[in-house]
Every structure is written in structure tokens, then in C-alpha cells.
C-alpha positions as CSV (number, residue, x, y, z in Angstrom):
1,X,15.8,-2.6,-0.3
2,X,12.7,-1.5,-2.2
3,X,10.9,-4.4,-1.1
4,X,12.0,-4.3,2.5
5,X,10.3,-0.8,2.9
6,X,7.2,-2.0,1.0
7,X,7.5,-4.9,3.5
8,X,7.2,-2.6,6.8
9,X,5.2,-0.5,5.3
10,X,2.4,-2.7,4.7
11,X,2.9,-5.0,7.6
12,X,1.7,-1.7,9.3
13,X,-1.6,-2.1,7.9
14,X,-2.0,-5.5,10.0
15,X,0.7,-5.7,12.4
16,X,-1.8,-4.3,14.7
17,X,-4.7,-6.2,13.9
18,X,-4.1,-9.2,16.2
19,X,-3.0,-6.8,19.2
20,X,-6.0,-4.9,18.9
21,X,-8.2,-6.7,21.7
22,X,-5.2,-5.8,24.0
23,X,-4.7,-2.8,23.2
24,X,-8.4,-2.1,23.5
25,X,-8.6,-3.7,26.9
26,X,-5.6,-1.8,28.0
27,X,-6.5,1.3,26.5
28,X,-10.1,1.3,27.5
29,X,-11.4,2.2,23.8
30,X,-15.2,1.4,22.9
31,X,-16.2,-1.3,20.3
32,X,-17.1,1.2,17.9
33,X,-14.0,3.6,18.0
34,X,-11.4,0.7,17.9
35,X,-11.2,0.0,14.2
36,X,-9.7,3.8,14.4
37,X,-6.4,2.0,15.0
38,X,-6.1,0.4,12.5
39,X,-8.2,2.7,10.1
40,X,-6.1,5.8,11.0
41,X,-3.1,4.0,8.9
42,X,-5.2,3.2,6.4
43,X,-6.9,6.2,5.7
44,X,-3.8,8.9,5.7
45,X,-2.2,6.4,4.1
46,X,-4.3,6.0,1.3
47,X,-5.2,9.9,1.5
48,X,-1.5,11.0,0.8
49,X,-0.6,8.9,-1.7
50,X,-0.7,10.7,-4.5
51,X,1.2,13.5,-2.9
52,X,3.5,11.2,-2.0
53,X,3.8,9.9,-5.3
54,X,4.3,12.9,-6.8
55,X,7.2,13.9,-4.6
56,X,9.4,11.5,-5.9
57,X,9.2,13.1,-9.3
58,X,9.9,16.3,-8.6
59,X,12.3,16.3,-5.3
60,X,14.2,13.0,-5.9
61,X,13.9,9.7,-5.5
62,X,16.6,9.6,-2.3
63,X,15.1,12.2,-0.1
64,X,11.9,11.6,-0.2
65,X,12.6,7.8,0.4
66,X,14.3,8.6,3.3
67,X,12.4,11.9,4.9
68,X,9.1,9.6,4.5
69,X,11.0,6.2,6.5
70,X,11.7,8.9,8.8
71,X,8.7,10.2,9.5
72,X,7.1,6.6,9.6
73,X,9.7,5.9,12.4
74,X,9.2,8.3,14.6
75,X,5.8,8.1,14.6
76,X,6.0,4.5,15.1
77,X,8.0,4.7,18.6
78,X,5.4,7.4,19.5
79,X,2.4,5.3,19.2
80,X,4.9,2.5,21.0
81,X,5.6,4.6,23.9
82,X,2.0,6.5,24.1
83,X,-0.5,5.5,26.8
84,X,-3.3,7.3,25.1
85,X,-6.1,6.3,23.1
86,X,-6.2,9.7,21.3
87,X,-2.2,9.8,20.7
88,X,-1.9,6.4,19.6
89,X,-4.6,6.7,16.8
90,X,-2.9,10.1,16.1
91,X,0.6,7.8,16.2
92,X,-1.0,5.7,13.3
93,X,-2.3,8.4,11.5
94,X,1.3,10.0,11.4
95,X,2.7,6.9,10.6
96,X,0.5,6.7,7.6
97,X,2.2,10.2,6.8
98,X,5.3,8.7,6.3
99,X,4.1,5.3,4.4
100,X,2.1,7.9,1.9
101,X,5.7,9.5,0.7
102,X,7.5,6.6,1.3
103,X,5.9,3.8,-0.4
104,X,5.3,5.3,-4.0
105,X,8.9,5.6,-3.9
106,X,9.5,1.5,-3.1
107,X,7.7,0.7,-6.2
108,X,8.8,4.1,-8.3
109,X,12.3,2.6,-8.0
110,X,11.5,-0.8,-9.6
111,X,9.2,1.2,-12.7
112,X,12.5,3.1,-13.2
113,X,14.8,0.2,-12.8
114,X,13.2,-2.7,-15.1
115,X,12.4,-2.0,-18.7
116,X,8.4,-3.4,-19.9
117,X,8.6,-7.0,-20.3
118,X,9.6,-10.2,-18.4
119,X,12.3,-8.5,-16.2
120,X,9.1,-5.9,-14.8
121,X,6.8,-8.1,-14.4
122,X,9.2,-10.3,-12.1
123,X,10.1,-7.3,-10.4
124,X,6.6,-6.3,-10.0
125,X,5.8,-10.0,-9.2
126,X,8.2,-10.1,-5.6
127,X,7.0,-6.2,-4.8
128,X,3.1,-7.5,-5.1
129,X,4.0,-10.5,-2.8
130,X,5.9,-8.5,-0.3
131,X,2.8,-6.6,-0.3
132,X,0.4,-9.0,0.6
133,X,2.4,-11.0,2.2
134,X,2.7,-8.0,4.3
135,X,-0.5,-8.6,5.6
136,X,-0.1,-11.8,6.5
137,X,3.1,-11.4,8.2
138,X,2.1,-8.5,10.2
139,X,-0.4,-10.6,11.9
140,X,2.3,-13.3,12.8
141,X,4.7,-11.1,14.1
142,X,1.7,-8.9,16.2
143,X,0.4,-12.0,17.3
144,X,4.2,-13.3,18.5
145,X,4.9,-9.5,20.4
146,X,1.9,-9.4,21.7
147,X,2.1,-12.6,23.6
148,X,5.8,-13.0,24.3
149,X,6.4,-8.8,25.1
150,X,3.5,-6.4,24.9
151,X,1.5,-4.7,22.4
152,X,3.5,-2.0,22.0
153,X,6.5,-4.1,20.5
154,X,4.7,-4.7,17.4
155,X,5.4,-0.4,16.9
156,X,8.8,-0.5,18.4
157,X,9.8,-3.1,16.1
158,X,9.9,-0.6,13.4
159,X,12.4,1.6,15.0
160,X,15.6,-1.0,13.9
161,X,14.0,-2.4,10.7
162,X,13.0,1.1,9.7
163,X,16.6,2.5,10.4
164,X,18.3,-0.3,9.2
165,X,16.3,0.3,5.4
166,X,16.9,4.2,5.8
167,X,20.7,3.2,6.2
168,X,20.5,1.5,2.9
169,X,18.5,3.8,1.2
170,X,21.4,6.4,1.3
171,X,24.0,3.8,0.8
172,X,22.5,2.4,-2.4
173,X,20.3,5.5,-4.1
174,X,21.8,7.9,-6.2
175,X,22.2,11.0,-4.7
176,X,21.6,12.8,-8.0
177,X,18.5,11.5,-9.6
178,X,16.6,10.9,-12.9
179,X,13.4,13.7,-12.7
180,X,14.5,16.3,-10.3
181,X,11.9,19.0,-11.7
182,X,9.0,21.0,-11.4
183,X,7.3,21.8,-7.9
184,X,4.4,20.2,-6.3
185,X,0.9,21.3,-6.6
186,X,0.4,22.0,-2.4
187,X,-3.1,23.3,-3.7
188,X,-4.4,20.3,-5.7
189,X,-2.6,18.3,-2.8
190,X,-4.7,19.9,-0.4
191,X,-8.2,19.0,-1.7
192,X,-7.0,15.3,-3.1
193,X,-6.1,14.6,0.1
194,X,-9.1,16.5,1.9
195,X,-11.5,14.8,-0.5
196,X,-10.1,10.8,0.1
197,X,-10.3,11.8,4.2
198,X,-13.5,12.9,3.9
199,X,-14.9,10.2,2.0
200,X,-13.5,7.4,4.3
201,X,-14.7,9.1,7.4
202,X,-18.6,9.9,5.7
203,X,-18.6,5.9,5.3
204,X,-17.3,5.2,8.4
205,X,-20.0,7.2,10.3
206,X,-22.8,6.7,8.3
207,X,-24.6,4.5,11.1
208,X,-23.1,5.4,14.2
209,X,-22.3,9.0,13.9
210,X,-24.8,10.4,10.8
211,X,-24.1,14.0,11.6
212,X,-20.7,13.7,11.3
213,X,-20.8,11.7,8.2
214,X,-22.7,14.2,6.4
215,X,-20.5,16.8,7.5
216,X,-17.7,14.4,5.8
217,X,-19.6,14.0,2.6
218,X,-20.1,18.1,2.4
219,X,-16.4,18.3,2.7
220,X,-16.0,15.9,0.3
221,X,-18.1,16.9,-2.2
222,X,-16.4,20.4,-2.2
223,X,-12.9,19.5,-1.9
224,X,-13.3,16.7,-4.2
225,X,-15.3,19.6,-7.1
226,X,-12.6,22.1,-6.0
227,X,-9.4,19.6,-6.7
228,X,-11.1,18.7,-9.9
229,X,-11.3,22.5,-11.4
230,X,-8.2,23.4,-9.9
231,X,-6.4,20.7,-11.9
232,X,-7.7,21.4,-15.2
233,X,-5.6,24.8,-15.0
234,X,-3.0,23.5,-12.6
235,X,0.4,23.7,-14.7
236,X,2.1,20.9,-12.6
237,X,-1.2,18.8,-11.5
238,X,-0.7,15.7,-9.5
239,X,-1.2,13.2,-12.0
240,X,-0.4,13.9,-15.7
241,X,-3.1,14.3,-17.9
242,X,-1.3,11.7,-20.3
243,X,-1.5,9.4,-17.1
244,X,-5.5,9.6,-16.9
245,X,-5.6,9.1,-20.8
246,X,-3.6,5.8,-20.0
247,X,-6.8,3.1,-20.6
248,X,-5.1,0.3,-19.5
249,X,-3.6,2.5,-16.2
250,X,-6.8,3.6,-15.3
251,X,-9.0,0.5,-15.9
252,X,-6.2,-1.3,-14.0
253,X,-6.6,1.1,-10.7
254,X,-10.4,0.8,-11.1
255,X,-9.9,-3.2,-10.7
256,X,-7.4,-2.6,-8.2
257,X,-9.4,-0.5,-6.2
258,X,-12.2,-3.3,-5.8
259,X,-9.5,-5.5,-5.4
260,X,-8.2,-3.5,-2.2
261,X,-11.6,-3.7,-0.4
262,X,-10.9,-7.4,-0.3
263,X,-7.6,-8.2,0.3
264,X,-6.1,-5.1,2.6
265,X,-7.4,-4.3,6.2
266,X,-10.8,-6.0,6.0
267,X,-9.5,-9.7,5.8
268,X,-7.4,-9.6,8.3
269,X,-9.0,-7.4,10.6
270,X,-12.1,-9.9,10.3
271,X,-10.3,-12.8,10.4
272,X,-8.5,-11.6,14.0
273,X,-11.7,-11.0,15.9
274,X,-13.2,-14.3,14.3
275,X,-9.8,-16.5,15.7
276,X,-9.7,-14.5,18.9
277,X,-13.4,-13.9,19.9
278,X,-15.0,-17.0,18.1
279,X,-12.3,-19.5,18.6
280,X,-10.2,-18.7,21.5
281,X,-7.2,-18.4,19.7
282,X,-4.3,-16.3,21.7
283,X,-2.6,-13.3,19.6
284,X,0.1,-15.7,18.5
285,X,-2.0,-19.1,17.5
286,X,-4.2,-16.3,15.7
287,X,-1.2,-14.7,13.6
288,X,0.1,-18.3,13.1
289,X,-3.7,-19.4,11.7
290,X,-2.7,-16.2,8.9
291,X,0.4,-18.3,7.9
292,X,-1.4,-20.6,5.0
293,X,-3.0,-17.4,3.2
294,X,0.3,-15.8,3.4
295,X,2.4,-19.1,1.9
296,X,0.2,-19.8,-0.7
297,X,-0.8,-16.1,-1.8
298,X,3.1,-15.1,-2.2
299,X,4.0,-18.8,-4.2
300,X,1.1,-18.2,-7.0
301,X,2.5,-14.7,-7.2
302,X,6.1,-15.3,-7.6
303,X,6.3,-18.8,-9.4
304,X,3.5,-19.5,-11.1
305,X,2.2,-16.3,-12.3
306,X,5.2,-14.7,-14.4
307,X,5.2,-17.9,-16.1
308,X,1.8,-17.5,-17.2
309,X,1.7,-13.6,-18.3
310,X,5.3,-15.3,-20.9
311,X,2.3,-16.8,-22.9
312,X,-1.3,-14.4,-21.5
313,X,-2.4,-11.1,-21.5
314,X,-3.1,-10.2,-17.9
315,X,-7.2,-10.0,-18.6
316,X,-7.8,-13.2,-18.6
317,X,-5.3,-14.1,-15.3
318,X,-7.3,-11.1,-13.2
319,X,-10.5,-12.9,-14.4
320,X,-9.0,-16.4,-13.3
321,X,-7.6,-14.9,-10.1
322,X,-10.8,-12.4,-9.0
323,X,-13.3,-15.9,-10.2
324,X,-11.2,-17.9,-7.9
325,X,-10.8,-15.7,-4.8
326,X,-14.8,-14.9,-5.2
327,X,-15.2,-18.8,-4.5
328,X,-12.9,-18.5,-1.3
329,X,-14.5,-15.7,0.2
330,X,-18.0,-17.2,-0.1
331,X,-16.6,-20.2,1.7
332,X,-15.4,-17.8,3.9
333,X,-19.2,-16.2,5.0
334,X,-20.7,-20.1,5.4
335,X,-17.9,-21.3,6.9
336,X,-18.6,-23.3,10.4
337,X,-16.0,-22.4,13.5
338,X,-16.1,-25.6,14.5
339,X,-12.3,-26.5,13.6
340,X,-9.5,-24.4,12.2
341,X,-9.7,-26.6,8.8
342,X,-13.0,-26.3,8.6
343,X,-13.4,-22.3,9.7
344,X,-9.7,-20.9,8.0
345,X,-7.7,-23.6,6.3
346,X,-9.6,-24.2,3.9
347,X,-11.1,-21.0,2.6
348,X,-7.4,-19.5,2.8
349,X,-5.8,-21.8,0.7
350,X,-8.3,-20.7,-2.0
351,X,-8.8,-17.0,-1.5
352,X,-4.3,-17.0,-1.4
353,X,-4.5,-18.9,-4.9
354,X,-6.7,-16.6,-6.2
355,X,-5.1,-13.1,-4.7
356,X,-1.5,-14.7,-5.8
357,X,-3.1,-14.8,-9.2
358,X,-5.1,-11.5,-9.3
359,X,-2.5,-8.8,-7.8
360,X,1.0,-9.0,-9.9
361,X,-1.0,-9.0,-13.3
362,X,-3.0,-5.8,-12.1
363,X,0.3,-4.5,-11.1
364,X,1.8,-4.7,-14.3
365,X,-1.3,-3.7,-15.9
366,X,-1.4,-0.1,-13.7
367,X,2.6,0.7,-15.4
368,X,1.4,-0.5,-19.0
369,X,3.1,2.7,-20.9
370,X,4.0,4.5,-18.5
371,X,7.5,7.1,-18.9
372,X,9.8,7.3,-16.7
373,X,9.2,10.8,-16.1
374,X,5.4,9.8,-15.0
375,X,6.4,6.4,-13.0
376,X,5.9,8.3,-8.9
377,X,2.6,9.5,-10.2
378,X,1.5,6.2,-11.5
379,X,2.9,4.5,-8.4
380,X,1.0,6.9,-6.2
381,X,-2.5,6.4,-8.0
382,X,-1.7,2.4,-8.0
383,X,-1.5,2.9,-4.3
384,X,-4.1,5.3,-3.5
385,X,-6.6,2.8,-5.6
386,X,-5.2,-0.3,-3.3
387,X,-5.4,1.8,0.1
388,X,-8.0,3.8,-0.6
389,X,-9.7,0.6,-1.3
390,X,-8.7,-1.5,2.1
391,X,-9.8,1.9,4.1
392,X,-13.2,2.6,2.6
393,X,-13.5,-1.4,2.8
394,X,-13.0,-1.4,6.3
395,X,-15.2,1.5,7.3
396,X,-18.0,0.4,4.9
397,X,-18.2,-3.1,6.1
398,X,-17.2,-2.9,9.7
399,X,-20.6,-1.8,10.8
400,X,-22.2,-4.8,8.8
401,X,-20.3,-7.1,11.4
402,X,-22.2,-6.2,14.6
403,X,-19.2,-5.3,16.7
404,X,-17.2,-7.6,15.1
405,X,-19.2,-10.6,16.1
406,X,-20.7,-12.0,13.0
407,X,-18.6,-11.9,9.4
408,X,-21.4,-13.4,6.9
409,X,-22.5,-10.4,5.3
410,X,-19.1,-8.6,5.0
411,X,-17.6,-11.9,3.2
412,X,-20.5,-12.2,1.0
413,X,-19.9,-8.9,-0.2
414,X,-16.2,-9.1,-0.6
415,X,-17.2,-12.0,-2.5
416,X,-19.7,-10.3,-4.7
417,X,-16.9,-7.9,-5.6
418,X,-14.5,-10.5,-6.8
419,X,-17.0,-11.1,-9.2
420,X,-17.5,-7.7,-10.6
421,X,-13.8,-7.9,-10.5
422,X,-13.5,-11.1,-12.5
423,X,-16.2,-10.0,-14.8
424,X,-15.4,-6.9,-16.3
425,X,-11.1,-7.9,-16.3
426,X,-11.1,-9.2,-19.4
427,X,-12.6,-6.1,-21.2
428,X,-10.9,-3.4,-19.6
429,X,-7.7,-4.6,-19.8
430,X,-7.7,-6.6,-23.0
431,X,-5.2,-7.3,-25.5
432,X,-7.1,-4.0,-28.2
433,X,-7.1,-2.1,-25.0
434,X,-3.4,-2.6,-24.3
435,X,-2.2,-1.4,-28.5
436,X,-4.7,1.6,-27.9
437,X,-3.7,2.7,-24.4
């Protein structure tokens, strides 16, 4: 169940990608404002997550599982139905509403149900592959609506998956629940959340709208001081001062962060408008070309690597996996379009071995310690690191891509960050690190 919402949930971050020449044709909406759609998930997303994370500590893990699917619902028949520009991105922003409360809670209820050791890290192991898989996915099934029914499908679909999960959310979750406690900081909420919009939306602008971005990085600055200050005397701040003293944790979401530049919205945003405007692939041949990424990324995670972390510390499988997916990415930017082996196949083989080997290690580094009583907290800063991370990705390198007509630059980059990645793994999350944490 937990992994069907994580499922949806992330397939929301892609599922649009391949319909998003359609829906700009159809909606009329200018090169530069259509990553919006896709961005406006992203960014709320990743802006409320560790609200959303928080809420499952203290309200319960059952109702804020299913008020969150809810909202992420609604909003997605909205944006399904809409025939807007302006209400559809505000449809995706909602829907990133719901995937903020919702999603902590998907991995909150794997943290509370497997104890540290091999059983985690398997369980961890299927939610990370869900997750990227997720990606993948999304773009098969967008490109498959989008040429058999409509654009709009690939948002209706999440009306009887979504109630279908909600159904056995309230089946299978107790109703009375481990950490029922304590009250949320709306304050501290307030200026987190302010302070990751603002940011995202300063990058986004910085070249096409530099009045506004500065605006954003004012914002930012102040609600980003302001959140930091209030938490300090906050008596129930949004994550646990024994969280951010967590080495491992926190080295963990710094690597994950970098990680989510790479492997969230930008790859398969990029790789969309390279199959579709470059190639003259349809939707559908375009989420199909997704399909050996997708296979390979989710086998390395759930065979291969919680075999390895029996007899490894997960340093040295980051390093391995970030080293590795570095190599496929700068394959990636040199890359001729001349054939599909030649332009996809063979850079996704080797950027899915190395995300299948990078992501469920980092996972199970970012819950290293952590109590019970702290696991929606840590779940929501694991997410707001990955999100945050795919959204300030996509803003940041977008404009490098010329209206999405040349991909060089923005893969060498990625590519250059799977080496810092790779790089500093090892020391941050090393075995001395690990007994000190």
C-alpha cells in the first residue's frame, strides 16, 4: 500500500512530461512558461514536505495519509477537467499539496514497520525503486494516454488508483496510532515552506524574469533567517534538534539532494523534448524509449544492491553508483540523435545501473538512528532534500537548454554533480561516521 501511493505520487512528477507538447499546443502556453507544469508539482511538493512530514507525527499516521491522497485527488481531476493554462498549473500546484502530506507518510510507515538491518533496507530497497521507477513509468503511461485518449487522462487516471489506495489506507492502518502528540509549528511551517518557494522561483527567473527573481531571493532570504530564529525557541520545531545532530542523516540528505537534481524532473523532462522534438518520436514511442532506464534502475535496486550493503557500508556503494551514473550522463551530453541506441539506449542502461546503485543506500543512510518518534520528520527532510533537488534542478538548468532544444550543457552538469556526489560519499557517510552519528 505504502508503495502504491509512493508510486502515484511520484509518477506525478513525470506522468506529464511526455504530454507536455500537447498540452502546450492545446493550451497555447509559451516556451518559457511551460516547464510551470511540471515545476508547479515539483516545487509545492518539495516546499511542503517537511510540513507534511511532520504531520504524521503528531496527528497520526491514518489521517493524514488519507486527507493528503485526498487532496491529491481532487486536485488531480481539476487539472483533468480544467481548460486553463492558469488553473492547470494551479491544479499541479495543489496536487503537490497533497503529495507533500501524503508521501512522508508512505515512507514513515515502512521506518516504523522494519527494525535497522536487512529487513529495512529491503523495505527501503522496493520504496526507492517505486520511486524512480516512478519516473520512468509516468512517462510510459503519459505517453500511452496521450496518444490513445487525450492529455488530460494522464490526471484522470489518478481519480481510481488514488481512491482505490485511500480505500486501503483505512482498511489496513490503525486507527489509533504510535505518536499522536504535540501540535505543529504553523509558524516555522510558514517560512520553511515560504523560503524553499522562494528559492525555486529566484532560480527559475534569474534570466528571463530578473526582477522577479530578486524579489524571490528577498523573500527568501527573510523567510529562510526568520524560520531559522524562530526554530531555536520553537518548543515543537519541525525537525528535532537530535535529527539535525544526526551526521549520517544529514550528510545523507546533503548527497541526496545533489542526487535529486539528477535523477527527478530534469532527466525526464529533457529526455521528452529530446525524443519528441529531436527524433520524432510520438508521446507513446517517447514513454516507451523511458522503459530501459526504468528496468534496469529498479533490478540494481532491488536485487543486487541489498545483497551488497549484507557485506558494505553504504559509502562506498553511493561512490560506486554516483561514479557510475556520472559516466552515463556524460554519454548522455555527446550523445549523437542519429539512432535510438545510439542517442538513449545506451546512456540509459548506464545512468539506471548507477541510480539503481546510488538511491536505496542513501535511503538507508537518511534513517541511520533514527526513533520512532522522529521517523515523519526524517521522512519529510529525506523528501524535501530529493524534491527540492529535482525542482531547483529543473529551474536551474532549463534555461541552459535554449527552449529545450539543445541538452549538452545541462547533462554535463548533471554529470559534474555525480562526481561531487561520488567524491565526497565515502567520507560523509563512513563506517566512524555511522558509530558517531
Amino acid at each position: 500500500m505504502a508503495s502504491a501511493a509512493q508510486l502515484m505520487l511520484v509518477l506525478d512528477v513525470s506522468v506529464v512530461n511526455v504530454a507536455l507538447p500537447h498540452i502546450q499546443s492545446d493550451l497555447a502556453i509559451p516556451d518559457g512558461s511551460v516547464q510551470w507544469v511540471a515545476s508547479a508539482y515539483a516545487l509545492v511538493f518539495a516546499g511542503g514536505l517537511l510540513v507534511g512530514g511532520r504531520l504524521a507525527d503528531v496527528f497520526g499516521l491514518r489521517s493524514v495519509f488519507v486527507t493528503g491522497l485526498t487532496v491529491f485527488v481532487l486536485a488531480s481531476v481539476g487539472g483533468g477537467l480544467t481548460s486553463s493554462a492558469v488553473a492547470l498549473i494551479g491544479a499541479r500546484a495543489l496536487q503537490g499539496v497533497g503529495a507533500a502530506v501524503a508521501s512522508p507518510a508512505t515512507f514513515t510507515v515502512l521506518t516504523r514497520s522494519y527494525p535497522e538491518g536487512s529487513q529495512r533496507t529491503r523495505a527501503v530497497a522496493v520504496w526507492t525503486a517505486v520511486s524512480l521507477v516512478g519516473g520512468g513509468l509516468g512517462n510510459v503511461v503519459g505517453g500511452f494516454l496521450t496518444d490513445v485518449v487525450s492529455w488530460r487522462a494522464v490526471l484522470l487516471i489518478n481519480l481510481p488508483i488514488g481512491c482505490t489506495v485511500i480505500v486501503a489506507a483505512l482498511l489496513v492502518l490503525p486507527r489509533r496510532e504510535f505518536g499522536r502528540r504535540g501540535r505543529v509549528d504553523v509558524v516555522g511551517a510558514t517560512l520553511a515552506t515560504v523560503a524553499l518557494v522562494g528559492i525555486t522561483v529566484a532560480v527559475s527567473e534569474a534570466t528571463s524574469a530578473p526582477r522577479m527573481a530578486a524579489a524571490a531571493t528577498v523573500v527568501t532570504v527573510i523567510a529562510g533567517a526568520g524560520c531559522v530564529m524562530q526554530q531555536r525557541h520553537s518548543r515543537t520545531p519541525l525537525v528535532p534538534a537530535r535529527l539535525l545532530r544526526n551526521r549520517v542523516v544529514m550528510a545523507g540528505n546533503g548527497l541526496m539532494f545533489l542526487t535529486g537534481i539528477c535523477f527527478q524532473a530534469p532527466i525526464w523532462l529533457f529526455l521528452t523534448y529530446l525524443m519528441q522534438r529531436d527524433m520524432g518520436f510520438t508521446p507513446l514511442q517517447a514513454g516507451i524509449g523511458f522503459v530501459p532506464l526504468t528496468v534496469v534502475t529498479m533490478l540494481v535496486g532491488t536485487l543486487v544492491v541489498p545483497r551488497i550493503l549484507k557485506r558494505s557500508a553504504p559509502g562506498p556503494v553511493i561512490a560506486a553508483g554516483a561514479a557510475v551514473a556520472a559516466v552515463g550522463f556524460a554519454w548522455q551530453a555527446i550523445a549523437p540523435t542519429d539512432s535510438f541506441s545510439t542517442a538513449i539506449l545506451g546512456p540509459a542502461v548506464v545512468i539506471g545501473i548507477g541510480g539503481g546503485l546510488l538511491n536505496t543506500p542513501l535511503g538507508v543512510a537518511v534513517t541511520t538512528g533514527v526513533a520512532d518518534a522522529d521517523a515523519g520528520a526524517a521522512s519529510g527532510v529525506m523528501n524535501t532534500a530529493k524534491q527540492l533537488g529535482g525542482a531547483l534542478g529543473l529551474a536551474a538548468l532549463t534555461p541552459l537548454t535554449a527552449d529545450y532544444t539543445t541538452f549538452t550543457t545541462a547533462f554535463e552538469i548533471m554529470a559534474a554533480l555525480m562526481v561531487a556526489v561520488a567524491v565526497t560519499a565515502v567520507w560523509t557517510t563512513r563506517p566512524q561516521a555511522l558509530h558517531r552519528a
